[in-house]
C-alpha positions in Angstrom: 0.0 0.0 0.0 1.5 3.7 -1.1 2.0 6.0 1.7 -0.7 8.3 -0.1 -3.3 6.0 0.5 -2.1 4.5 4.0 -2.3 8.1 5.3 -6.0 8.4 3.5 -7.3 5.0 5.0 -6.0 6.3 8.6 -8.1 9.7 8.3 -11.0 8.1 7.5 -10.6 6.1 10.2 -9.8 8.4 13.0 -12.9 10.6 11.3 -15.1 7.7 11.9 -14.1 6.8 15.3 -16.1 7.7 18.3 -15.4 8.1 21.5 -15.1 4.0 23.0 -14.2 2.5 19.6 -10.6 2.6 20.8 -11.4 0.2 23.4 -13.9 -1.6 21.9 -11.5 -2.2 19.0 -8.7 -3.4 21.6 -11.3 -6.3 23.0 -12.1 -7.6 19.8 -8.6 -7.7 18.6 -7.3 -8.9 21.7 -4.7 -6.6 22.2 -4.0 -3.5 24.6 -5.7 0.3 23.6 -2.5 2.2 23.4 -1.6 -0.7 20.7 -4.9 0.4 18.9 -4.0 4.3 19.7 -0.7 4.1 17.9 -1.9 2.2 15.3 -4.6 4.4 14.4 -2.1 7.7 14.6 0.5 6.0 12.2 3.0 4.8 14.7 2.4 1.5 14.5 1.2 -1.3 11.3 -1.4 -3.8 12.5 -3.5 -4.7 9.6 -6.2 -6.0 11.6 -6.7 -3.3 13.7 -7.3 -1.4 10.8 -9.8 -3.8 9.4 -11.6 -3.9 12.6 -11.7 0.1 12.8 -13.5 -0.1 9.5 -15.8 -2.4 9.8 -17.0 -1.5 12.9 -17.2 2.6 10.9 -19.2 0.6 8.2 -21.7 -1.0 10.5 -22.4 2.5 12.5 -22.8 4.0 8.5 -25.7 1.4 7.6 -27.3 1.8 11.1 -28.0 5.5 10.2 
């Protein structure tokens, strides 16, 4: 994935996110919310993270 678009996929996510999604996130991943913090700002690369960030955006979209 280009920088370009890595840098675009993380905006929309942190654009989606509400306030809890970081947490919620770090329970279904299994991992720790800082983890899912830097992920989300760029710091870190966890490919599932990022999947889960987006679907959970998705689902919120179709429920309005």
């Amino acid at each position: 994935m280009s920088t370009e678009n890595r840098e675009k996929r993380l905006e929309a996510i942190r654009t989606g996110l509400r306030r809890g999604d970081k947490k919620h996130i770090a329970r279904l991943a299994g991992v720790h919310p800082v983890w899912v913090s830097y992920v989300i700002m760029g710091r870190g690369v966890s490919e599932r993270i990022l999947t889960i960030a987006e679907q959970i955006i998705a689902e919120r979209n179709q429920q309005n």
